[in-house]
PAZAPA-4460 file (N, C-alpha, C; in steps of 0.05 Angstrom, whole numbers, plus 32768, in hexadecimal, padded with zeros to 4 digits):
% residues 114
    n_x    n_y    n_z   ca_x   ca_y   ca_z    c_x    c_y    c_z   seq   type   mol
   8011   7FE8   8000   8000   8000   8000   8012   8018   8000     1      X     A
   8007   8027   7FF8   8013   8043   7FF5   8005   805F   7FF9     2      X     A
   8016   8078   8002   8007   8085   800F   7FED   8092   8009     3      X     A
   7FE8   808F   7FEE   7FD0   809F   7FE8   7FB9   8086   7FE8     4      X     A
   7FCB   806F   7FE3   7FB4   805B   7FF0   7FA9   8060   800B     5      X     A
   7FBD   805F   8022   7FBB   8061   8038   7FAA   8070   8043     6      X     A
   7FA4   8087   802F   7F89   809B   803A   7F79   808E   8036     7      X     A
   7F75   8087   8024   7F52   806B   801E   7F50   8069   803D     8      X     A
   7F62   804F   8042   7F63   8040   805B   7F54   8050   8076     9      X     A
   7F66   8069   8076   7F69   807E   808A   7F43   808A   808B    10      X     A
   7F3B   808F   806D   7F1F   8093   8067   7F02   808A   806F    11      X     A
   7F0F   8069   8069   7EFF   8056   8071   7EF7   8055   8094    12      X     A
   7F14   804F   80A2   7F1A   8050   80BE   7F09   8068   80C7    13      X     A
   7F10   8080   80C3   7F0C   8093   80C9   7EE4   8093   80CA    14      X     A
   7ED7   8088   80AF   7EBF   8091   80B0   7EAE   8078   80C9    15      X     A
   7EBC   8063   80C9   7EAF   804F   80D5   7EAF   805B   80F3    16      X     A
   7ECB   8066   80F9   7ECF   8067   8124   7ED0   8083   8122    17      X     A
   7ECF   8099   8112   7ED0   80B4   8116   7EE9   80B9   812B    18      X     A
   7F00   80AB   8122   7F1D   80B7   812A   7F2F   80A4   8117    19      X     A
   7F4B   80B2   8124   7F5E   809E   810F   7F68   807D   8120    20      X     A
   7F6D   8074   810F   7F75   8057   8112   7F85   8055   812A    21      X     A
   7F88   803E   8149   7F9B   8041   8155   7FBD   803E   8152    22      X     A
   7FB6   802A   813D   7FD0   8020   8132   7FD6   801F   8109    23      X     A
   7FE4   8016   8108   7FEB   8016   80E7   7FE2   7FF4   80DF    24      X     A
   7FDE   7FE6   80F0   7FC7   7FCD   80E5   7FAE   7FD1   80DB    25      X     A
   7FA6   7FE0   80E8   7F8B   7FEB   80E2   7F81   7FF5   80CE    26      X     A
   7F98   8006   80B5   7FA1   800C   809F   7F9D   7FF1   8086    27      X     A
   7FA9   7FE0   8090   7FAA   7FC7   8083   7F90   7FB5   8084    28      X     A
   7F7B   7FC1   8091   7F67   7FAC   8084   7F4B   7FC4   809A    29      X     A
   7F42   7FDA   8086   7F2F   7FEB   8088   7F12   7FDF   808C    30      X     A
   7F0D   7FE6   80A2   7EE8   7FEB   809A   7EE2   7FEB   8082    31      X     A
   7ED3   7FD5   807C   7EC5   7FE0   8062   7ED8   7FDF   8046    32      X     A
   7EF2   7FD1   804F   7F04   7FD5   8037   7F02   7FBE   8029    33      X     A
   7EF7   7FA7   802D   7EEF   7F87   801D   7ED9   7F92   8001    34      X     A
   7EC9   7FA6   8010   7EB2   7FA4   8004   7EB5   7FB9   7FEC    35      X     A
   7ED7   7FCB   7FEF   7ED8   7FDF   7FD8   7EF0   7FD7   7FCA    36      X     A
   7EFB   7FB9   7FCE   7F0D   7FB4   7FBD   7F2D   7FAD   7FCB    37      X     A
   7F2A   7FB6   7FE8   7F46   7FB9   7FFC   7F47   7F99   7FFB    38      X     A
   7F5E   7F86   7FF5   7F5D   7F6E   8003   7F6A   7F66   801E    39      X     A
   7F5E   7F63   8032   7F64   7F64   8047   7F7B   7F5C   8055    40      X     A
   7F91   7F66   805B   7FAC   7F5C   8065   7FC4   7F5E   804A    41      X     A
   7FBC   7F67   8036   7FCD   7F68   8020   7FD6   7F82   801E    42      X     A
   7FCB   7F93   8028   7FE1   7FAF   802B   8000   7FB0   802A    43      X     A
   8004   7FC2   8022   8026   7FC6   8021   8025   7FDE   802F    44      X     A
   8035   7FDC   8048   8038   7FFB   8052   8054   8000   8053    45      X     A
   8060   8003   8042   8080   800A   8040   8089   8012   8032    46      X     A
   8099   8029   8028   80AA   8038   801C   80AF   8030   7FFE    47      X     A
   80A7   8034   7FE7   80AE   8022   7FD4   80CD   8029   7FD1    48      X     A
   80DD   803F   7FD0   80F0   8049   7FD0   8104   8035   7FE1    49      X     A
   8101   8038   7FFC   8113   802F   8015   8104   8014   8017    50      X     A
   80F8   800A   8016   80DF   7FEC   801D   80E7   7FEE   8033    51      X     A
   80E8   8009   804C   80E8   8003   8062   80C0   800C   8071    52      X     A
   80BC   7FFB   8084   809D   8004   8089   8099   8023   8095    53      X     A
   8086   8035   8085   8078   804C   808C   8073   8049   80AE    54      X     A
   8081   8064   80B3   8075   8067   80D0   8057   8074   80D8    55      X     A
   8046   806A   80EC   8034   8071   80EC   802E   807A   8105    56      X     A
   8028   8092   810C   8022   80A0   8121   8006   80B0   812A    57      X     A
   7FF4   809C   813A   7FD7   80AB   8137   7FD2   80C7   8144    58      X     A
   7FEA   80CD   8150   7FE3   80E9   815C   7FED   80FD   814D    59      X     A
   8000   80F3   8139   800D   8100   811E   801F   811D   812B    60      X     A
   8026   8121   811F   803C   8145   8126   8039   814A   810D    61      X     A
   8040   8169   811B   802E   8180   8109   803C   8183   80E7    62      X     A
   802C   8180   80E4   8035   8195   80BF   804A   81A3   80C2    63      X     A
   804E   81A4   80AA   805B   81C5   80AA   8048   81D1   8096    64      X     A
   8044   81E5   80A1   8038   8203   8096   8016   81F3   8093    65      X     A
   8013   81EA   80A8   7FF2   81DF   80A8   7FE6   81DF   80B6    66      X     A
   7FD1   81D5   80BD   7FBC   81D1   80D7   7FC6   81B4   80D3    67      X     A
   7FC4   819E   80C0   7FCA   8189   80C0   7FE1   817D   80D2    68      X     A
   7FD6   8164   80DF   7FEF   8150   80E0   7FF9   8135   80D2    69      X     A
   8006   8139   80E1   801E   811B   80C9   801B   8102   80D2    70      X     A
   8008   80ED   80D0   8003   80D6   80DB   801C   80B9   80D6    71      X     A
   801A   80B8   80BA   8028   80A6   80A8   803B   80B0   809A    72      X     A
   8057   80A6   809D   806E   80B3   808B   8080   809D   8087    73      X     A
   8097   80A5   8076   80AF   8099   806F   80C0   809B   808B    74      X     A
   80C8   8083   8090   80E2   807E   80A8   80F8   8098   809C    75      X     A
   8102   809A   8086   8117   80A2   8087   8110   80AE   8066    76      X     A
   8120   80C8   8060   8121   80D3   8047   812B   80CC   8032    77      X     A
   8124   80BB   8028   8123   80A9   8009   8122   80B6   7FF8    78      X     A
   8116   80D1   7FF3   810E   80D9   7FD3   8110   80F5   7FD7    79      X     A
   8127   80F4   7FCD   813A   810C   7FD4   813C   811F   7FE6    80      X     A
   8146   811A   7FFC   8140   8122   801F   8129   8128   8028    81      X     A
   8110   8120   8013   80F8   8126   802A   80EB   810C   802F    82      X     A
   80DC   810C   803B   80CC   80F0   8042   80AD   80F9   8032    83      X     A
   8094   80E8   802B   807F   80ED   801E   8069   80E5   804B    84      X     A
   805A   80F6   803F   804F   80ED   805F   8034   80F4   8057    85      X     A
   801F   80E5   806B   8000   80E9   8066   7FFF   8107   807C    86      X     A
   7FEE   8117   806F   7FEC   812B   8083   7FCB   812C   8083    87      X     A
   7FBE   812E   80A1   7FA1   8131   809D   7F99   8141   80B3    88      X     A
   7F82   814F   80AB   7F6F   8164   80BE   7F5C   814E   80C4    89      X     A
   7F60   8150   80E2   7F50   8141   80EE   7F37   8153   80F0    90      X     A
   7F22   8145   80E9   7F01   815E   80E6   7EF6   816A   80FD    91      X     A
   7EE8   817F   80FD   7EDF   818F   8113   7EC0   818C   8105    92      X     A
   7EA8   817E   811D   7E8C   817B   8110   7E8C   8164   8105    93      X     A
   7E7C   816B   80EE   7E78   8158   80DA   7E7F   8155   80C6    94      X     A
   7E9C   8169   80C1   7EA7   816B   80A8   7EB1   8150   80A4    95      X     A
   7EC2   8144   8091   7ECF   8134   8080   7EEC   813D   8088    96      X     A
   7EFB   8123   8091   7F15   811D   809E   7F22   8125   807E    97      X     A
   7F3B   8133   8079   7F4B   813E   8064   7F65   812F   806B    98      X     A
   7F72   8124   8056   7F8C   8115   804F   7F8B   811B   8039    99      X     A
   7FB6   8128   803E   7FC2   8127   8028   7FD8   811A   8027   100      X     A
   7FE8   8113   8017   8008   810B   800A   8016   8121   8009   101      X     A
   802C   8126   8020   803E   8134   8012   8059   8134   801C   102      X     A
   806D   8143   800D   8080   813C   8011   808F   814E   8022   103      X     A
   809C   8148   803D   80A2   8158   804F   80C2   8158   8052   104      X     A
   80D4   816D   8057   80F6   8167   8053   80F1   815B   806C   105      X     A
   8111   8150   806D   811C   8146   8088   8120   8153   8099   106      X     A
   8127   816B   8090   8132   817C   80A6   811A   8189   80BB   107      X     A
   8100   8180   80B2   80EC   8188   80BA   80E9   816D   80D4   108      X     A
   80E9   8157   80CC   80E6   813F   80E1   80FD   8140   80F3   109      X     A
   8110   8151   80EC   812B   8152   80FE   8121   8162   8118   110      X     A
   8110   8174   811C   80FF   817C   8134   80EF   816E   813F   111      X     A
   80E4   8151   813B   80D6   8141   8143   80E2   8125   8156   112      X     A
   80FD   8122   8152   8106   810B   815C   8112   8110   8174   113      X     A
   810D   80FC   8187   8115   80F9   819E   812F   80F1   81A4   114      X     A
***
């Protein structure tokens, strides 16, 4: 699976429990994902670049230059020092949960590690 797949997943999850997924299994076999074509447990959640596995973080850290946060990303900067990461506005009401793909530098996750 890949990240713009991954919003499907995140879509699905999201409309069935109205929050995000606890973990990155949960990704891999969606609410409701048999019945739109997801085959269950056959996901790929890893880097096609690095084939190392996407990190997945449900409390996500912040964007840059967004309201959005960063749930799902690249371990490490593969494609040319940035990493590709899911970024999503978690909804206020009854709006519609927002995920995007994008590509964030490193030097940006370099403020995030412990």
């Amino acid at each position: 699976m890949r990240l713009h797949e991954a919003c499907g997943s995140l879509f699905l999850y999201f409309a069935q429990y109205n929050r995000l997924p606890p973990d990155v299994n949960a990704l891999k076999n969606p609410p409701g994902g048999a019945t739109l074509g997801v085959t269950p447990g056959a996901t790929d959640l890893t880097c096609p670049v690095s084939h190392k596995p996407y990190i997945y973080n449900p409390t996500g850290i912040p964007a840059p230059k967004s309201p959005a946060i960063l749930v799902l990303y690249d371990p490490e900067p593969s494609h040319h020092g940035y990493r590709w990461a899911v970024a999503v506005i978690p909804p206020e009401g009854n709006n519609a949960l927002i995920a995007d793909v994008i590509a964030v530098p490193e030097s940006y996750f370099k403020k995030f590690e412990k």
